[in-house]
PARO-734296 format. One record per atom (N, C-alpha, C): residue in one letter; residue number from 1; x negated, y negated, z negated. Coordinates in Angstrom, 2 decimals. Atoms other than C-alpha are relative to their C-alpha. Last residue first. Layout:
[site 'a', NUM, [X, Y, Z]];
...
This chain:
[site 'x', 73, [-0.54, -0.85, 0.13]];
[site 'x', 73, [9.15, 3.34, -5.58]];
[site 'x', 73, [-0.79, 1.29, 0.38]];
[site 'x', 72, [0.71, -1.06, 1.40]];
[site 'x', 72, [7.01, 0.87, -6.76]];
[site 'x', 72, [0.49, 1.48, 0.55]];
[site 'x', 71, [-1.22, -0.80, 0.35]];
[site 'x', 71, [7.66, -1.29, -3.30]];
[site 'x', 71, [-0.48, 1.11, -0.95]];
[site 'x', 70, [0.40, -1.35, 0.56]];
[site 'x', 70, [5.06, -3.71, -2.30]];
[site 'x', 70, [1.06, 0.68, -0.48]];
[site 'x', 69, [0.19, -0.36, 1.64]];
[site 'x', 69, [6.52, -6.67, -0.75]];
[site 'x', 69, [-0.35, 1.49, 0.19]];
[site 'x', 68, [1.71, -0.41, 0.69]];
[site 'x', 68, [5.24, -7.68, 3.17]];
[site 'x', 68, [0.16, 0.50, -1.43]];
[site 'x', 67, [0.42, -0.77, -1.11]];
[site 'x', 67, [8.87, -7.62, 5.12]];
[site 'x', 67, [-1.17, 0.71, -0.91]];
[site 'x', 66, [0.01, -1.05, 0.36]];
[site 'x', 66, [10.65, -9.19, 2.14]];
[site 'x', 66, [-0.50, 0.88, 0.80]];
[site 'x', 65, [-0.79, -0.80, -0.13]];
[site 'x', 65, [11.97, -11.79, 4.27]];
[site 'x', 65, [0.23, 1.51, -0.69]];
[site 'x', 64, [-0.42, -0.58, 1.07]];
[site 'x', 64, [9.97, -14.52, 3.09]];
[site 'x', 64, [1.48, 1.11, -0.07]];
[site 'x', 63, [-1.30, 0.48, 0.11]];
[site 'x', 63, [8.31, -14.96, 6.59]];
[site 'x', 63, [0.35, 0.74, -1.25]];
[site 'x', 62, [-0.55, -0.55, -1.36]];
[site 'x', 62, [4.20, -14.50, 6.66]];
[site 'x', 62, [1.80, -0.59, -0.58]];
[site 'x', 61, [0.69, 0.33, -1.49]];
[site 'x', 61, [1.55, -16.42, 4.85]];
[site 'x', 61, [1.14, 0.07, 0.91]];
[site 'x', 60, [-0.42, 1.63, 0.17]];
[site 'x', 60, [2.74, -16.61, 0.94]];
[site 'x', 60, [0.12, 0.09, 1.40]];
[site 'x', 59, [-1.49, 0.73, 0.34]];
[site 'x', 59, [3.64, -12.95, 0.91]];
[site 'x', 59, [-0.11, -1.51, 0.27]];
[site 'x', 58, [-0.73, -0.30, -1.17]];
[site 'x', 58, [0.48, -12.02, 2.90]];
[site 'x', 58, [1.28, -0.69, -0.58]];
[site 'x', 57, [-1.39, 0.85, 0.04]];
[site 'x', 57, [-1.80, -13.26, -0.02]];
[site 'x', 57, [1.04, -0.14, 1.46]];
[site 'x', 56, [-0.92, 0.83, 1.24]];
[site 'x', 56, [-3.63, -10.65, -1.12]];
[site 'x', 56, [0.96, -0.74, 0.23]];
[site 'x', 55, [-0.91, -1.20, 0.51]];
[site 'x', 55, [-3.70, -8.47, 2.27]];
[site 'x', 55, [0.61, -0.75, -1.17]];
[site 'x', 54, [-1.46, 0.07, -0.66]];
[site 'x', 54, [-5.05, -12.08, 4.07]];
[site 'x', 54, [1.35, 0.93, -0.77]];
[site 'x', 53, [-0.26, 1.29, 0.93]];
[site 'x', 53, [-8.04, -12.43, 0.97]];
[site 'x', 53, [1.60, 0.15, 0.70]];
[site 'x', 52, [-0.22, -0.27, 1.59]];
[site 'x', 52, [-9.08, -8.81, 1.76]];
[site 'x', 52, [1.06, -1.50, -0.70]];
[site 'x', 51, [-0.89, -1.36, -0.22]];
[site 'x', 51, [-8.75, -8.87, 5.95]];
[site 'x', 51, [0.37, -0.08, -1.80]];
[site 'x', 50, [-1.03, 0.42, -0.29]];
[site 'x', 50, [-10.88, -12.57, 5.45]];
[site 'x', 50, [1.46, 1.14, 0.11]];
[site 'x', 49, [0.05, 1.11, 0.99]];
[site 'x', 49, [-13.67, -10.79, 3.35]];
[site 'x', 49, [1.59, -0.43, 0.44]];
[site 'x', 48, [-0.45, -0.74, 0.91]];
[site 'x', 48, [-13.76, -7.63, 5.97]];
[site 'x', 48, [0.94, -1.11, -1.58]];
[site 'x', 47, [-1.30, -0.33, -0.38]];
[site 'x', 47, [-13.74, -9.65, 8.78]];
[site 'x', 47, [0.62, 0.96, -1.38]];
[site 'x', 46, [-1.17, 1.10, 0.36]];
[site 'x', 46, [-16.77, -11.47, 7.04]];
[site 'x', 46, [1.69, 0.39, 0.38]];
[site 'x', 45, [0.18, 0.33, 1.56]];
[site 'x', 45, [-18.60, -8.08, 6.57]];
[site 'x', 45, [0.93, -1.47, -0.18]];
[site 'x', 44, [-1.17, -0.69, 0.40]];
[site 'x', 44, [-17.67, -6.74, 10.17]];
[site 'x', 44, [0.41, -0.68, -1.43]];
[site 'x', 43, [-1.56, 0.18, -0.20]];
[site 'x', 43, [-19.15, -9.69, 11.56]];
[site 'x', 43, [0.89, 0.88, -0.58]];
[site 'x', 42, [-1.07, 0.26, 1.04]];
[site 'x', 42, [-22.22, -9.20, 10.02]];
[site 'x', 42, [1.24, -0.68, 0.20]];
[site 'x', 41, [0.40, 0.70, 0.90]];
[site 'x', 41, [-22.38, -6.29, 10.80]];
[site 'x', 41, [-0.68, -1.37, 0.66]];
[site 'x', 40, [1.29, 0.00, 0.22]];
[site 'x', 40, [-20.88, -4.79, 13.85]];
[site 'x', 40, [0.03, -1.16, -1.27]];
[site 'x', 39, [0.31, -1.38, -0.01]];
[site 'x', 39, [-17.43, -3.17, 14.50]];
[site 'x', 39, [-1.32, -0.53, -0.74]];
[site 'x', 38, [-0.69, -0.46, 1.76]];
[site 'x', 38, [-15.47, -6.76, 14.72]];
[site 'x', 38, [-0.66, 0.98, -0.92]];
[site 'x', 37, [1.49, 0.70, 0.92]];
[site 'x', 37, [-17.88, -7.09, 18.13]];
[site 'x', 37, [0.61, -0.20, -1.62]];
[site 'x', 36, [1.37, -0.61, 0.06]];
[site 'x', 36, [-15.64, -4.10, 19.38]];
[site 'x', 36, [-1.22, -0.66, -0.80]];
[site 'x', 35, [0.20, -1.00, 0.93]];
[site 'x', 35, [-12.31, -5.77, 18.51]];
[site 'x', 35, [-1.40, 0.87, -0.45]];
[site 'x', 34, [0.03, 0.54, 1.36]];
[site 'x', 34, [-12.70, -8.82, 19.58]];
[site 'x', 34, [-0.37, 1.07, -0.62]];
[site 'x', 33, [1.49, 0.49, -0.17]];
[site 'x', 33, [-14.07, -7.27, 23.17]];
[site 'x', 33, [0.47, -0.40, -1.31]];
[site 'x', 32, [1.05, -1.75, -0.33]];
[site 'x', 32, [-10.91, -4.70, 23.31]];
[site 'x', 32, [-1.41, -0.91, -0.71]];
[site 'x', 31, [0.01, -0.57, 1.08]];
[site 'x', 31, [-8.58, -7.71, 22.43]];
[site 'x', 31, [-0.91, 1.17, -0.50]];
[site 'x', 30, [0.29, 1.21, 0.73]];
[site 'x', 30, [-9.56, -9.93, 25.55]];
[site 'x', 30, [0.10, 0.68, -1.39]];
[site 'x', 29, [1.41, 1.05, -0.01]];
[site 'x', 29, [-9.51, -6.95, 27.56]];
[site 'x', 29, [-0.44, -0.49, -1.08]];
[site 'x', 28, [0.47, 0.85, -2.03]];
[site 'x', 28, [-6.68, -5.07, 26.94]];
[site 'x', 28, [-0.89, -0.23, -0.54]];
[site 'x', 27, [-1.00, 0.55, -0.57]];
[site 'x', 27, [-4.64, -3.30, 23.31]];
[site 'x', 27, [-0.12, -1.07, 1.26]];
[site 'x', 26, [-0.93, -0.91, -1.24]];
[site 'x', 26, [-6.59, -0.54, 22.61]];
[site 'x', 26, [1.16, -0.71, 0.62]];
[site 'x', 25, [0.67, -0.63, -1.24]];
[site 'x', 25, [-9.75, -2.39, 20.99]];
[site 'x', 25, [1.10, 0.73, 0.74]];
[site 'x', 24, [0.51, 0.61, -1.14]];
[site 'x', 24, [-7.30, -4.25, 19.08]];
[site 'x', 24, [-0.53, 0.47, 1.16]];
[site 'x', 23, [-1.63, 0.24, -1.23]];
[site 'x', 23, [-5.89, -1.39, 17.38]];
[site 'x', 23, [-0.25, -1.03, 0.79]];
[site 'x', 22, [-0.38, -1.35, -0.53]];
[site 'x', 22, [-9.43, -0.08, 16.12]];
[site 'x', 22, [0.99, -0.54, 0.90]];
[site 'x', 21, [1.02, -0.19, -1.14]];
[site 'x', 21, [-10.37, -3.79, 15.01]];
[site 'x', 21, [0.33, 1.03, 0.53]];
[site 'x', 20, [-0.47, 1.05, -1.12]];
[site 'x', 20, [-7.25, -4.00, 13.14]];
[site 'x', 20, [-0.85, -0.04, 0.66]];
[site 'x', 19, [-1.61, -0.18, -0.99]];
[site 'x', 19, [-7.92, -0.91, 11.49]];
[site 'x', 19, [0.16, -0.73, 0.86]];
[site 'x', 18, [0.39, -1.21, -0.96]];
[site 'x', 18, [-11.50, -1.61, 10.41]];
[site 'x', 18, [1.37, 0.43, 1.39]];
[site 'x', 17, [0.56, 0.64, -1.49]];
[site 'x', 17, [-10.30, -4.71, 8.99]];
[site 'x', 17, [-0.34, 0.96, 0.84]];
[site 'x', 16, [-0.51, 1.18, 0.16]];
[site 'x', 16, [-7.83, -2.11, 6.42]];
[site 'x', 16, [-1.06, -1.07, 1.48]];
[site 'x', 15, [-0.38, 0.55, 1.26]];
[site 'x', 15, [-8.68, 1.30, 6.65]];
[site 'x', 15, [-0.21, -1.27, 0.62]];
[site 'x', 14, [0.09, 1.65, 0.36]];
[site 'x', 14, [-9.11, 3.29, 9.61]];
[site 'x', 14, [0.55, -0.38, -1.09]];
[site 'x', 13, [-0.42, 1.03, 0.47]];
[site 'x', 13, [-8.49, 7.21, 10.08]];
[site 'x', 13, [-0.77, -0.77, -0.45]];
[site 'x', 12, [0.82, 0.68, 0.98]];
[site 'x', 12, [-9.71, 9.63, 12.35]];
[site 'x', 12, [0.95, -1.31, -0.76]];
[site 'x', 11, [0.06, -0.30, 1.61]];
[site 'x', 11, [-7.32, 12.30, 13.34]];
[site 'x', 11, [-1.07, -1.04, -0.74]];
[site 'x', 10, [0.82, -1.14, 0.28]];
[site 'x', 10, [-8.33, 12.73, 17.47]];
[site 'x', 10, [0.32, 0.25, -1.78]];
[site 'x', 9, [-0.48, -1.44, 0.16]];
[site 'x', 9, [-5.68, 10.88, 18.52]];
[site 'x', 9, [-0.60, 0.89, -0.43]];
[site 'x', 8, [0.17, -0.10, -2.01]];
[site 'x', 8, [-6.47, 7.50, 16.59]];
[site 'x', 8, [0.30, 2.04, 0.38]];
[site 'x', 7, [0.59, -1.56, -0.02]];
[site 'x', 7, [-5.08, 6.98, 12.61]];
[site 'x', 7, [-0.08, 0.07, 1.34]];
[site 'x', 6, [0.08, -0.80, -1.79]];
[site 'x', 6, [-4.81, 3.60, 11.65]];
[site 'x', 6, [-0.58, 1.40, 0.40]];
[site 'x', 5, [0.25, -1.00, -0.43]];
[site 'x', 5, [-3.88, 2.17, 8.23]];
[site 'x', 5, [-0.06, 1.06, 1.47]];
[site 'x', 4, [-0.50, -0.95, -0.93]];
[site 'x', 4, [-3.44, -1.17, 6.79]];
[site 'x', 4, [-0.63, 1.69, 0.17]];
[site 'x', 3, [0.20, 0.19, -0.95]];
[site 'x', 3, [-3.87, -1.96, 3.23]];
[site 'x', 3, [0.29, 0.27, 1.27]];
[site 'x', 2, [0.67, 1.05, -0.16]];
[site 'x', 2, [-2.79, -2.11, -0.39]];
[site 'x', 2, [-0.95, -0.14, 1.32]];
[site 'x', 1, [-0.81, 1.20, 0.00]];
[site 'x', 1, [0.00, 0.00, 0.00]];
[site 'x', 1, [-0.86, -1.27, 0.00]];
């Protein structure tokens, strides 16, 4: 709950900036090349920083629809 999660066909799974770099790279061009230089230090290390601070505060960021709450259940 506290991050994303990407699983590709082969079974590997992504965690949180990692992820969004993974799904970039499969979504064209312009997203393929973010995604790939996302992969390398020390870009991964600030994507990682900004991916940590975004997960904390998603509720303020995105629409208060209840999309982003955590759910105990």
């Amino acid at each position: 709950m506290r991050e994303l999660h990407a699983v590709d066909a082969v079974g590997r799974v992504f965690r949180g900036a990692r992820a969004v770099a993974e799904i970039g790279r499969r979504l064209g061009p312009g997203w393929r090349v973010l995604g790939a230089v996302t992969a390398y230090p020390p870009v991964r290390w600030v994507a990682d920083l900004v991916y940590r601070w975004v997960a904390k505060n998603r509720h303020r960021l995105g629409p208060s629809d209840g999309a982003c709450a955590i759910n105990d259940r």
